[in-house]
C-alpha positions in Angstrom: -19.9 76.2 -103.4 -21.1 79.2 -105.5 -19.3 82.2 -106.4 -21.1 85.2 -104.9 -21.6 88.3 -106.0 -19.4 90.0 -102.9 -16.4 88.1 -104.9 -17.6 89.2 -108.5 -17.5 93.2 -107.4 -14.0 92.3 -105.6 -12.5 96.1 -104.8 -15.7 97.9 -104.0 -17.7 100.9 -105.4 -14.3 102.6 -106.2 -13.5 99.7 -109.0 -17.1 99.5 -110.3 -16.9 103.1 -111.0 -13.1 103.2 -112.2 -14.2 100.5 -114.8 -17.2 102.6 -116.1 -14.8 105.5 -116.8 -12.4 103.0 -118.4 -15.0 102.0 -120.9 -16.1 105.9 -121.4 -12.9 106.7 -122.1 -12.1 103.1 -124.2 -9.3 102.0 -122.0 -8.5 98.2 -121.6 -8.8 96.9 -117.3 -10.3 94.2 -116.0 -11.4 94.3 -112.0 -8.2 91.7 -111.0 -5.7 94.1 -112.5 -7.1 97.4 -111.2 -6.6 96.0 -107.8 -4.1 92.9 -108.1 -1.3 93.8 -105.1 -3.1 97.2 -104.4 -2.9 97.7 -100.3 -7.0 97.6 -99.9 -8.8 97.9 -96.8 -11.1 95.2 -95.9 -10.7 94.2 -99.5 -12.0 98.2 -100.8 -10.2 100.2 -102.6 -10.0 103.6 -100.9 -9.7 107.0 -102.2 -5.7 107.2 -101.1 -5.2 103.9 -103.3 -7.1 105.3 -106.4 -4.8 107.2 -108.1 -2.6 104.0 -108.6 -5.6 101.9 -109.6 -6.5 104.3 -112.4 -2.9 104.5 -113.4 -2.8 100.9 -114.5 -5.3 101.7 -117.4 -3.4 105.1 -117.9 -5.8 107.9 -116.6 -4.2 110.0 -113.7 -6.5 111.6 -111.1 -7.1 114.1 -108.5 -8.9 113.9 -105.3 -11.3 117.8 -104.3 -13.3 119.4 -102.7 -15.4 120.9 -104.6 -19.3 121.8 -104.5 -21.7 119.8 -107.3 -22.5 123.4 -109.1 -18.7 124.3 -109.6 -17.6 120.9 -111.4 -16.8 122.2 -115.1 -18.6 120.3 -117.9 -15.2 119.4 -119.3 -13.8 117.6 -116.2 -16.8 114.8 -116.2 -16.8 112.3 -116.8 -15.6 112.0 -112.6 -16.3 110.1 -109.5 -18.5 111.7 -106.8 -18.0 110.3 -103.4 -21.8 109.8 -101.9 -22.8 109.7 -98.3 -23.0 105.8 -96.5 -19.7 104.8 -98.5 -20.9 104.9 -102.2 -20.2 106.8 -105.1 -21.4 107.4 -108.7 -20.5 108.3 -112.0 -20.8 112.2 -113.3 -21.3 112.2 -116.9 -23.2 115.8 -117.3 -25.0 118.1 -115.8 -27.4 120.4 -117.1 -27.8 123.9 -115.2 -31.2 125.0 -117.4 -33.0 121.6 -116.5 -31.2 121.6 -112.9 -30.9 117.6 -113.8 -27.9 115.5 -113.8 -27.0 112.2 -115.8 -25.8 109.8 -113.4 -24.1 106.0 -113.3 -24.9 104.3 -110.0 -22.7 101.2 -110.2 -24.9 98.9 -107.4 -27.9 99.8 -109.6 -27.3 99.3 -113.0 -23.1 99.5 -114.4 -24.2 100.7 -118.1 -27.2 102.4 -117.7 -27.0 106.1 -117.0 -29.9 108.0 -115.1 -31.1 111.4 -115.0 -31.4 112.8 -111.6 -32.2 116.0 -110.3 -29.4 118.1 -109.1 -30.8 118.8 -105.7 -31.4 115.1 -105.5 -28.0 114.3 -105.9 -26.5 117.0 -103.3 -28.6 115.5 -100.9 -26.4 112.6 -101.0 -23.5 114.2 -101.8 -20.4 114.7 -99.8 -18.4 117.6 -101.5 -15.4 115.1 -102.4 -14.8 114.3 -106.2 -12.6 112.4 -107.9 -11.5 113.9 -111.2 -10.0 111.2 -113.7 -8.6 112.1 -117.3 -7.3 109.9 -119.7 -3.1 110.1 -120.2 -1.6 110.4 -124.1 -0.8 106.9 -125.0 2.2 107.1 -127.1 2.8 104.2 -129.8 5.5 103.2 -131.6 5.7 105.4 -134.4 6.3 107.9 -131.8 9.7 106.6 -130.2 10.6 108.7 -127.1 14.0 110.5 -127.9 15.4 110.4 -124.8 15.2 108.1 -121.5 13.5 111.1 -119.1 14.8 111.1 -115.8 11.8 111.5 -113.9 11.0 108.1 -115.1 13.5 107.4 -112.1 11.8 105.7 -108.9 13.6 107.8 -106.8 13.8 111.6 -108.4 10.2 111.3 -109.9 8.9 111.0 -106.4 11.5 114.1 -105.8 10.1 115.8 -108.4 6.6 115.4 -107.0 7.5 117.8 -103.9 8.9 120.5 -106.2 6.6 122.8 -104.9 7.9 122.1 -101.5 11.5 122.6 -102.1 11.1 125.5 -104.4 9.1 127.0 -101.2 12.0 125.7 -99.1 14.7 127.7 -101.2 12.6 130.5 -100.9 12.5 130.2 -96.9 16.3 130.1 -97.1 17.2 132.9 -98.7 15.3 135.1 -97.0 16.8 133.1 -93.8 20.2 133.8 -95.3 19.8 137.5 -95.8 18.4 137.8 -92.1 21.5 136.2 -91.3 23.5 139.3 -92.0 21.6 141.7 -90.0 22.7 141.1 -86.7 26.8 141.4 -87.8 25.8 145.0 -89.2 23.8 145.6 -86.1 26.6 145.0 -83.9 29.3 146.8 -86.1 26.5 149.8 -86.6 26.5 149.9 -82.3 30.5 149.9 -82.3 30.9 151.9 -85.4 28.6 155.0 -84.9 26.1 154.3 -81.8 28.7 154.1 -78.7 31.1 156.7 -79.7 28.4 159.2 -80.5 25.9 158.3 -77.6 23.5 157.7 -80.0 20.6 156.1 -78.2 17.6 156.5 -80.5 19.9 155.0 -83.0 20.2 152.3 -80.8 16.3 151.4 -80.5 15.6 151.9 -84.0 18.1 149.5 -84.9 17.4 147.4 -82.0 13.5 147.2 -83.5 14.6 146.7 -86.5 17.1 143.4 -85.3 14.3 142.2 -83.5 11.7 142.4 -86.5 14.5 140.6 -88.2 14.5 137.8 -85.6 11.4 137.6 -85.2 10.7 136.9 -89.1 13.9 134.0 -88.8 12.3 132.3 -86.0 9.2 131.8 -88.3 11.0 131.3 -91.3 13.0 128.8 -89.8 10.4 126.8 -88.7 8.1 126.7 -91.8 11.3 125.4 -93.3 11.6 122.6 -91.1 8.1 121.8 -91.3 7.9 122.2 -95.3 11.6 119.7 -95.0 9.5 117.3 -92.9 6.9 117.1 -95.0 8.2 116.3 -98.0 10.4 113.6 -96.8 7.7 112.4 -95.1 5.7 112.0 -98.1 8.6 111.0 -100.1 8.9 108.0 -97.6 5.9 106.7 -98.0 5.3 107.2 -102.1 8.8 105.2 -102.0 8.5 102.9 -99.4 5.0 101.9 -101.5 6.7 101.6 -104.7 9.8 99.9 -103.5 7.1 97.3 -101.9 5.2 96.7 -104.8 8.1 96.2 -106.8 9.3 93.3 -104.9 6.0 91.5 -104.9 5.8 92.1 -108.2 9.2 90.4 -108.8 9.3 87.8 -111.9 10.6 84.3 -109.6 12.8 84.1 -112.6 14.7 87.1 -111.2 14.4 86.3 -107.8 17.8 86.7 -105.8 19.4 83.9 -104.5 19.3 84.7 -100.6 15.9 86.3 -98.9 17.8 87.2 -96.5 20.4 89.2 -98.0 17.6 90.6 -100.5 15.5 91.9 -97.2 19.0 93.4 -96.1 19.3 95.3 -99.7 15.7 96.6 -99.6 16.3 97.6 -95.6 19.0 99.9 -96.8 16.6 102.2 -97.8 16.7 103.8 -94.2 20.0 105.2 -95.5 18.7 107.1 -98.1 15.7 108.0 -95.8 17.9 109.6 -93.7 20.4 111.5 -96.4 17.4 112.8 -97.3 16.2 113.9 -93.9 16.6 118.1 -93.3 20.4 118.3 -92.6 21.2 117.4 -96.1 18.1 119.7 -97.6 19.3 122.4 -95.2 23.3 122.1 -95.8 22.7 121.9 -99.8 20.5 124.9 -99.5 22.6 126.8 -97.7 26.0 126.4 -99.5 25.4 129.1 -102.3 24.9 131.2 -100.1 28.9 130.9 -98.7 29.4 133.0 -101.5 27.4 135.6 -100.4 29.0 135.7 -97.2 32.0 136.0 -98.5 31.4 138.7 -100.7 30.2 140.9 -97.6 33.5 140.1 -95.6 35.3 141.5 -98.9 33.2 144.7 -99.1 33.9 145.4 -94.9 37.1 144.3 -95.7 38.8 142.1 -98.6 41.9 140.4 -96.7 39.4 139.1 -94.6 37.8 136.6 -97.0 41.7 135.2 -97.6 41.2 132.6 -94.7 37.9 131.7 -95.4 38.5 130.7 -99.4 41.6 128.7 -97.5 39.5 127.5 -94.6 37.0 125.9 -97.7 39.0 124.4 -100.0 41.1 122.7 -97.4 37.9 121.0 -96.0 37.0 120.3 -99.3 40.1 118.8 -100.2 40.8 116.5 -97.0 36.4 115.7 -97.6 37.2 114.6 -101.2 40.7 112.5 -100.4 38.9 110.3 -98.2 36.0 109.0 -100.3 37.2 106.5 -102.5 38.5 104.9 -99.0 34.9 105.4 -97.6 33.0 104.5 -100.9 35.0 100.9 -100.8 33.8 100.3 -96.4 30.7 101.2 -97.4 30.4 98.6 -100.0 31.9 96.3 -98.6 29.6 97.1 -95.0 26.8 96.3 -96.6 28.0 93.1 -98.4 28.8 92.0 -95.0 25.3 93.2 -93.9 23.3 91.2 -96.1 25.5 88.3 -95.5 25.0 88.3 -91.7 21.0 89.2 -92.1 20.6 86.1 -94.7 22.9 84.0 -92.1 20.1 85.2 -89.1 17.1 84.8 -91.6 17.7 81.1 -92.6 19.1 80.5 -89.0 15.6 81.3 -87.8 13.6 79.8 -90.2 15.4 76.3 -89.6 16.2 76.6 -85.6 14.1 73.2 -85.3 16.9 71.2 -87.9 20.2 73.2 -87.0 19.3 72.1 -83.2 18.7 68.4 -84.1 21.8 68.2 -86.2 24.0 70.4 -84.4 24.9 72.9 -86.9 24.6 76.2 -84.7 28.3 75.6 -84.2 28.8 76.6 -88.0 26.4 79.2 -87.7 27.6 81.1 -85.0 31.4 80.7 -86.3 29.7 82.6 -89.9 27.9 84.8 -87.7 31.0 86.3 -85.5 33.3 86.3 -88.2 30.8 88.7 -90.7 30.1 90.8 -87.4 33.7 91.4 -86.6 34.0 92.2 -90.1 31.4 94.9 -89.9 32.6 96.0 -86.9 36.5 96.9 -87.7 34.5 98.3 -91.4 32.1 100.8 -89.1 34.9 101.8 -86.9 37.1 102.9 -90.0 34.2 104.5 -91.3 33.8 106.5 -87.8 36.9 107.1 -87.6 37.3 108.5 -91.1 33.8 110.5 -90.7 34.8 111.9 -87.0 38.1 113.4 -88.9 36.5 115.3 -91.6 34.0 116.3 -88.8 36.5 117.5 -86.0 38.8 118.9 -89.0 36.2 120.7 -90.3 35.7 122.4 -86.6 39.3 123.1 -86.3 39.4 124.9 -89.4 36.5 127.0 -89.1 38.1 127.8 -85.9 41.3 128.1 -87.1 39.9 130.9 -90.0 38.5 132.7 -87.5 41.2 133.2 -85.3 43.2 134.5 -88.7 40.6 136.8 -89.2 40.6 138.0 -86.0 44.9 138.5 -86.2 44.4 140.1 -90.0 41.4 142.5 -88.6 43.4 143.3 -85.9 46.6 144.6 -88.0 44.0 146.5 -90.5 42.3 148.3 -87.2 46.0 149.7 -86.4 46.3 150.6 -90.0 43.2 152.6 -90.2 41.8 150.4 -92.8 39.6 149.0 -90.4 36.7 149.7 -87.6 36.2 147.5 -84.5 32.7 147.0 -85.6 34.1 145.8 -88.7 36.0 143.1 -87.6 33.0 141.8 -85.2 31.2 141.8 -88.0 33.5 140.2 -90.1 34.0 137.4 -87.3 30.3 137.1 -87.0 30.0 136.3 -90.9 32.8 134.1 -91.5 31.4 131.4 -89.0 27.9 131.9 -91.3 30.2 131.3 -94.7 32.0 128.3 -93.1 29.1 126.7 -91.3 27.6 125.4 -94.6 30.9 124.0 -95.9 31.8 121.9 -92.5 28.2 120.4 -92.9 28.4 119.7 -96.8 31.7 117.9 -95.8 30.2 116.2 -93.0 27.5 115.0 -95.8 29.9 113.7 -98.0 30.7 110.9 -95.0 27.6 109.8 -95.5 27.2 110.3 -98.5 28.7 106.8 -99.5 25.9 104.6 -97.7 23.6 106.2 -99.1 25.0 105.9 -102.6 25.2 102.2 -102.1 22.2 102.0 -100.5 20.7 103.3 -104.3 22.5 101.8 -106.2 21.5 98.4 -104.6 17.6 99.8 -104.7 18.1 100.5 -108.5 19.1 96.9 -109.3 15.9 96.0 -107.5 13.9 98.6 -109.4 14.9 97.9 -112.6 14.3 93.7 -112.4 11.6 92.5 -114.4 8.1 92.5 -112.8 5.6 90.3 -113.8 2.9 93.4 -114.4 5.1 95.9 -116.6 3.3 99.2 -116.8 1.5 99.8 -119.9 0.7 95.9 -120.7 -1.9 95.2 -122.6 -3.8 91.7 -121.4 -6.4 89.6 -122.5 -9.2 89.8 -119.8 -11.0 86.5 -119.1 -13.8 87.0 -116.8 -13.7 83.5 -116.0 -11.4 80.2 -117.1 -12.6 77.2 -118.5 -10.2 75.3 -117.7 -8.2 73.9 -121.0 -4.8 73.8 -120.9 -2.1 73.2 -123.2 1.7 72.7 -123.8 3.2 73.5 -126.8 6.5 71.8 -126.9 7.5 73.3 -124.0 11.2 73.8 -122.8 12.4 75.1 -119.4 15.5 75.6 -117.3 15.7 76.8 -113.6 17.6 80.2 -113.5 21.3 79.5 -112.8 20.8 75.9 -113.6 21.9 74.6 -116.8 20.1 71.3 -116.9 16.4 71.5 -118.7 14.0 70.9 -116.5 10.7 70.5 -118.9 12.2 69.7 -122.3 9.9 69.5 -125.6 6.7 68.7 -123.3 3.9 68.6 -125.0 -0.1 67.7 -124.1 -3.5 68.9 -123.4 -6.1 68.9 -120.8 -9.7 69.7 -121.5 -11.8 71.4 -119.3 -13.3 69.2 -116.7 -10.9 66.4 -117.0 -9.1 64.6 -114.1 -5.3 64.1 -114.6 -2.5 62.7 -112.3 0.5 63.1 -113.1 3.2 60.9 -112.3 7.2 60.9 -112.0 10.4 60.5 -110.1 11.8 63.6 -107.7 13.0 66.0 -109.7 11.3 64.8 -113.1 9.9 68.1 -113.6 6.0 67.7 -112.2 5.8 70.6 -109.8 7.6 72.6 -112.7 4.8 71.7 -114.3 2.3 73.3 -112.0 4.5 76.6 -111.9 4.3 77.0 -115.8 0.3 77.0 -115.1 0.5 79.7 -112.7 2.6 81.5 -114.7 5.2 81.9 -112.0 7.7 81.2 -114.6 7.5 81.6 -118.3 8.9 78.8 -120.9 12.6 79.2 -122.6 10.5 77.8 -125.9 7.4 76.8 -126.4 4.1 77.9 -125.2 1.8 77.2 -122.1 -1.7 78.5 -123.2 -5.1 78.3 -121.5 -8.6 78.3 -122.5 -6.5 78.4 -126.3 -4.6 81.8 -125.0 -0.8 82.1 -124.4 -0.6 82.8 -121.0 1.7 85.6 -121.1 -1.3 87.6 -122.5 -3.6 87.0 -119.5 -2.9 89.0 -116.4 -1.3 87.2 -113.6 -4.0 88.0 -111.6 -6.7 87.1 -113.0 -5.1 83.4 -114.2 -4.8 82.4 -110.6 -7.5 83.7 -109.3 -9.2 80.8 -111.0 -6.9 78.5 -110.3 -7.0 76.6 -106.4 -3.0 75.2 -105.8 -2.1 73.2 -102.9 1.9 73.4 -103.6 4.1 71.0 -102.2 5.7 73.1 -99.4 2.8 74.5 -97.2 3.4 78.2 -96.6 1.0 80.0 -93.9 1.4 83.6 -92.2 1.1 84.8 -88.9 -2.3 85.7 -88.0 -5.3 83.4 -87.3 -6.4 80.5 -88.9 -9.2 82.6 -91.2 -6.9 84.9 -92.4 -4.7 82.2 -93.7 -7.9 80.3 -95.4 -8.9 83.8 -97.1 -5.7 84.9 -98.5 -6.9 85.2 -102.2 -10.6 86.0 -101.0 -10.5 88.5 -98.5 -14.6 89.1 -99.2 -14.9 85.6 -98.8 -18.7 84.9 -96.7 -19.0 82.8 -93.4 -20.8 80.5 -95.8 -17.9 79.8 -98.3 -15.3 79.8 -95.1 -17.3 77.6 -93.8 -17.4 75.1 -97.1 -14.1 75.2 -97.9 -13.2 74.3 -93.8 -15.7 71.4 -94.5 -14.3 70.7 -97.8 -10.7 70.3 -96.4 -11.2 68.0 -93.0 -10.8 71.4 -91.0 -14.3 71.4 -89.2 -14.0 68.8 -86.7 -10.4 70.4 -85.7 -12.3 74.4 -85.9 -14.9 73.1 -83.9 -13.2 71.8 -81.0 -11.1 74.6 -80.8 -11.7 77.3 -78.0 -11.2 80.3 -80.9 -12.4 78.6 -83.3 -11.4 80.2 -86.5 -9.5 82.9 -84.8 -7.2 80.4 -83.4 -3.6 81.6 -84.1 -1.2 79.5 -86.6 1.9 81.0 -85.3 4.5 81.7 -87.5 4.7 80.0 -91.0 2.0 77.8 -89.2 4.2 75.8 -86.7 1.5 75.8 -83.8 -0.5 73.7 -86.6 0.5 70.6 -87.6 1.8 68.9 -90.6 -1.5 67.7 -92.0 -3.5 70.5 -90.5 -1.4 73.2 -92.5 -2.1 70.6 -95.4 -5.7 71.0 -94.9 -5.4 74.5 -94.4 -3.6 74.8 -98.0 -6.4 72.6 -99.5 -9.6 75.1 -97.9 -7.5 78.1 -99.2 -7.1 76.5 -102.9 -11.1 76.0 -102.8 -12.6 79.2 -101.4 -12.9 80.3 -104.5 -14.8 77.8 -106.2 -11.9 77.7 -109.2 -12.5 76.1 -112.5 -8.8 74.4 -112.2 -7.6 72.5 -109.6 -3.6 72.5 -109.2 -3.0 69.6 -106.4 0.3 68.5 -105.7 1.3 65.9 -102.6 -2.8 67.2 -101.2 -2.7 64.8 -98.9 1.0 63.9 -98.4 0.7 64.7 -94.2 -2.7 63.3 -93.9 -3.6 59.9 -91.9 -5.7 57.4 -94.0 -8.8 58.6 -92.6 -8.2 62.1 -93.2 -7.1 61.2 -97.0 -9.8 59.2 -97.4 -12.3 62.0 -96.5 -10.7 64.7 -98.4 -10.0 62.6 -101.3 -14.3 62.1 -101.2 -14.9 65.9 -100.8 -12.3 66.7 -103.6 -14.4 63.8 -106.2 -17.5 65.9 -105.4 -16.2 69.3 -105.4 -14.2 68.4 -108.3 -16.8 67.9 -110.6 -17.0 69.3 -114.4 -13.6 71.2 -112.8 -10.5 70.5 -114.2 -8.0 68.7 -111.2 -4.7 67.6 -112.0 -3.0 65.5 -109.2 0.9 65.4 -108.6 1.2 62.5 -106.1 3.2 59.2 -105.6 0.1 57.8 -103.8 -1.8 54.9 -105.9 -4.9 55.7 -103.2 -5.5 59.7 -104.9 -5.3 57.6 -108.7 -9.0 57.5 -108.0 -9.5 61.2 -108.5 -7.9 60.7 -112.0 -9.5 59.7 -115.7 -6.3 59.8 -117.3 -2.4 59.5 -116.3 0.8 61.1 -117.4 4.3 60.2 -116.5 6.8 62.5 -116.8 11.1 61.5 -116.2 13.7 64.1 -117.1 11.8 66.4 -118.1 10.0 64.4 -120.9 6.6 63.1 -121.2 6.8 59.1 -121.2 3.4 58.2 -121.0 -0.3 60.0 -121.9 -3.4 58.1 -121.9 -6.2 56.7 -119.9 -5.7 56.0 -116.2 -6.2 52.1 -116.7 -3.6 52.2 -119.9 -1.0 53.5 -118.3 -1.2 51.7 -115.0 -1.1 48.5 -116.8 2.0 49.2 -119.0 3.6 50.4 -115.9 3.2 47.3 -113.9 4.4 45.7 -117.2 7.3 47.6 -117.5 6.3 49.2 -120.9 6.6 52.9 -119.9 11.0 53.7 -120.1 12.3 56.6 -118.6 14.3 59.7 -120.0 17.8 57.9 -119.3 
């Protein structure tokens, strides 16, 4: 099996030309980290996804429309997006020689062409991706103060500015339209009906509609300008929230999935805080002022209820949300507790059956959902009190203005028009307070639905922005530990302690222990999935905290211990780290693994459907489904632990021939209790408690251990 070149240009055109810019502009990115967790299509990177591609190596970008003559000199170097999905590198272009210098990546990656202008705009679609390098700041430039649009949540605020600044805009002018009906009535009463003044009337009445005319539009640009920046809010955050949990150190990895997936799921709380009634009700309470301050100019004892009518909501609002911040807490503790309870429910239905456990389950399960259930009915209750109270008191204030206008009309201090209009504008000023109240009800879930999104965003991820690794176009395959120690988090017993040998590339080892003597930790160290307490894991002579995630384990093939598939077909499963995989290496690595003969017989073939983590599969099917994944990629290092643990002799006898050939000047280290997959090994180590016991060559340490010569760690 060969490494193509579809695999070597992984990401498309998109990454070929990002890298060229990268090297114009001397910035440090390998392919594997330009695209490593990146959503891609088909295994491209599209023009959506670029913008967070380039920012890995620091360059922000912008996607135009914009004809070949009007680029400026000083934007280029930039992408142009060419006809039959390709696209080049700009680097000039000269106007007096009509001739333009040109990087076609599938040509030639370093050479730069010069091609006439016309030429190129034959092929050209209009679109253009500008890229600019980003100030990299270093250390003798310490940032003064922590920037709060470093925030996950307001930066990506802070992107729609322009939309919200249009949005305040919209509402005031809203707000002022607002008042022009309650002057057009009291103007009728006041002046138009006692003095029979009927062109008054139809001026004014033009005028009103004009006015409502304008609101009607207004109104719904400012829905639709609302709209869309939640909308893209939702998505910018729903991205990053994603990526940050893939991204997750293990180390940091919460106890419960469950519970975790109920924490991130919270975010449809803020979502819908967010949503137009809270834009609209923030918006609009300034303007309660303004109100007010009309209702004092027709007539000030008229404003008295409403500053009573406010602060009494305000009050009663306020009192109640301590109570509501502790239900809301404590609703979604609860939450999470029941979603983890229904999560590993599901994923073990087969052993909870056989053992009859759904007693216990079902017991934990009604007891956290009467729990919830007396919690959301307080939290109704409490929310349907400051909602109806809030009614009643804008009612109330308006009945009190109506009884104060009343006495003023009698006193002459008054018109009739007046107090219509005064009536008219109270239930304007008092409208925005009863919905800020009403927001302060919900208010709570979504404050706990942040903070408990900020403890997610601010764990450790295993690609921290502005990281600088070491790129290794392709792995050897030495590995070393360097008197390596290592504890599980939350576990105070070492699990590797002092461990300390090397493997040189090409080399066969098995290694050998107890459960629990630390072998598959081992294997994690490799992958990097956890990082030593002391000591150093290094590969091809480099610590492997300076090699990029990424690009370590895309050379390395693992068959862990615990076969984990997806839903989807049996392909999709093989090429999970290849998704430009050919028919040719699918087709290998199916050989490779025992999986033909199965694949052949089957109706679908290679579309046949796994099922859920693989259960219509079974146990040594999904074992030879692990082993074609780990060698689709023709990796330098083999990582095998239990490969053949659910096979039948036959099968283990014809994988364990493939892996000898395939194997070859690779390095393969074997985790097994199996004497039968020794053969695959030169060279033995045994590992108990954590501590190497024996390192040499296979026929050495077999012999001492039938002799009793190797101890153990107790």
């Amino acid at each position: 099996m060969s490494t193509t070149a579809a695999s070597e240009n992984r990401g498309g055109i998109l990454v070929d030309c990002l890298l060229i810019i990268c090297k114009h502009h001397d910035r440090a990115l390998s392919r594997e980290s330009a695209i490593a967790g990146l959503p891609l299509e088909k295994g491209i990177l599209t023009p959506s996804v670029f913008p967070r591609s380039a920012k890995r190596a620091d360059l922000s970008s912008r996607f135009s429309n914009t004809a070949l003559h009007s680029i400026l000199p000083e934007m280029l170097p930039a992408i142009l997006i060419l006809k039959k999905d390709n696209a080049c590198v700009l680097l000039e272009i000269n106007q007096e020689s009509k001739t333009a210098k040109v990087i076609f990546p599938q040509i030639n990656s370093s050479k730069a062409l010069t091609v006439p202008i016309s030429k190129l705009e034959s092929g050209y679609t209009g679109n253009v991706i500008y890229v600019k390098p980003e100030l990299q700041f270093d250390k003798r430039a310490p940032e003064i103060k922590q920037l709060k649009e470093r925030h996950w949540f307001w930066s990506v605020i802070k992107d729609n500015r322009r939309i919200y600044r249009d949005v305040i805009l919209s509402a005031i002018m809203i707000n002022l339209f607002a008042i022009a009906m309650p002057l057009f009535i009291m103007n009728v009463y006041d002046r138009v009906v006692p003095n029979h003044a009927t062109d008054t009337l139809w001026v004014l009445s033009a005028g009103v509609f004009l006015v409502l005319c304008s609101d009607l539009v207004l109104k719904l640009m400012r829905s639709w300008f609302i709209d869309l920046a939640a909308s893209r809010a939702d998505i910018k955050l729903s991205s990053s929230i994603m990526e940050r949990v893939l991204g997750m150190k293990l180390v940091n990895r919460p106890a419960s999935s469950g519970s975790f997936a109920s924490n991130v799921q919270s975010f449809e709380s803020i979502r819908s805080f967010i949503g137009s009634m809270t834009v609209v009700s923030l918006v609009d309470l300034p303007f309660v002022a303004f109100f007010a301050i009309i209702i004092a100019i027709i007539g000030w004892p008229l404003v008295l209820p409403i500053l009573f009518g406010a602060t009494l909501i305000l009050l009663y609002a306020l009192s109640a949300q301590s109570k509501m911040h502790k239900l809301s807490e404590d609703s979604m503790r609860a939450g999470a507790m029941r979603n983890a309870t229904l999560v590993e429910s599901i994923s073990n239905i087969e052993t909870l059956k056989c053992f009859g456990g759904e007693s216990k389950i079902q017991s934990i399960w009604e007891k956290t959902t009467q729990f919830l259930s007396r919690n959301t009915s307080q939290m109704r209750l409490i929310a349907s009190s400051i909602t109806s109270g809030a009614q009643w008191v804008q009612h109330s204030v308006a009945v009190c203005i109506i009884i104060i206008g009343v006495y003023m009309i009698i006193d002459g201090q008054l018109t009739q028009g007046g107090l219509i209009a005064a009536y008219l504008l109270s239930s304007r000023a008092m409208a925005p307070i009863s919905q800020a109240a009403g927001l302060l009800s919900q208010y709570h879930n979504a404050a706990t639905a942040m903070q408990s999104l900020n403890d997610l965003m601010e764990r450790p991820v295993e690609r921290p922005a502005g990281k600088n690794w070491v790129s290794r176009p392709r792995l050897k395959g030495d590995i070393e530990f360097k008197n390596v120690s290592f504890r599980y988090p939350d576990d105070e017993r070492l699990a590797l302690s002092r461990v300390s040998f090397k493997i040189k590339a090409g080399e066969h080892v098995a290694i050998l222990g107890r459960n629990g003597s630390g072998k598959s930790t081992l294997e994690k160290l490799i992958l990097g999935l956890y990082e030593p307490e002391s000591g150093a894991v290094l590969v091809d002579g480099v610590d492997i905290r300076q090699i990029d995630p990424a690009e370590l384990r895309r050379d390395i093939g693992y068959v862990p211990q615990d076969i984990a598939l997806f839903f989807g077909s049996l392909k999709d499963n093989i090429i999970t780290s290849s998704s430009n995989a050919t028919d040719e290496e699918i087709i290998q690595s199916a050989n490779i693994s025992g999986l033909a003969p199965f694949i052949n017989a089957h109706p679908a073939g290679f579309d046949m459907p796994v099922g859920e983590k693989g259960q219509l599969l079974s146990g040594g099917q999904r074992q030879a489904v692990a082993i074609a994944r780990a060698v689709i990629n023709n990796p330098p290092l083999l990582l095998l632990d239990e490969p053949t643990g659910s096979l039948d002799h036959s099968s283990e006898e014809y994988i364990k021939q493939n892996l000898q050939t395939f194997g070859q000047n690779k390095t393969m280290i074997i985790i097994t209790h199996r004497t039968s997959l020794l053969a695959l090994a030169d060279r033995i180590i045994v590992i108990d408690g954590g501590m190497i016991m024996a390192d040499g060559p296979k026929n050495d340490v077999m012999e001492a251990l039938r002799q009793g010569r190797v101890g153990s760690a107790s």
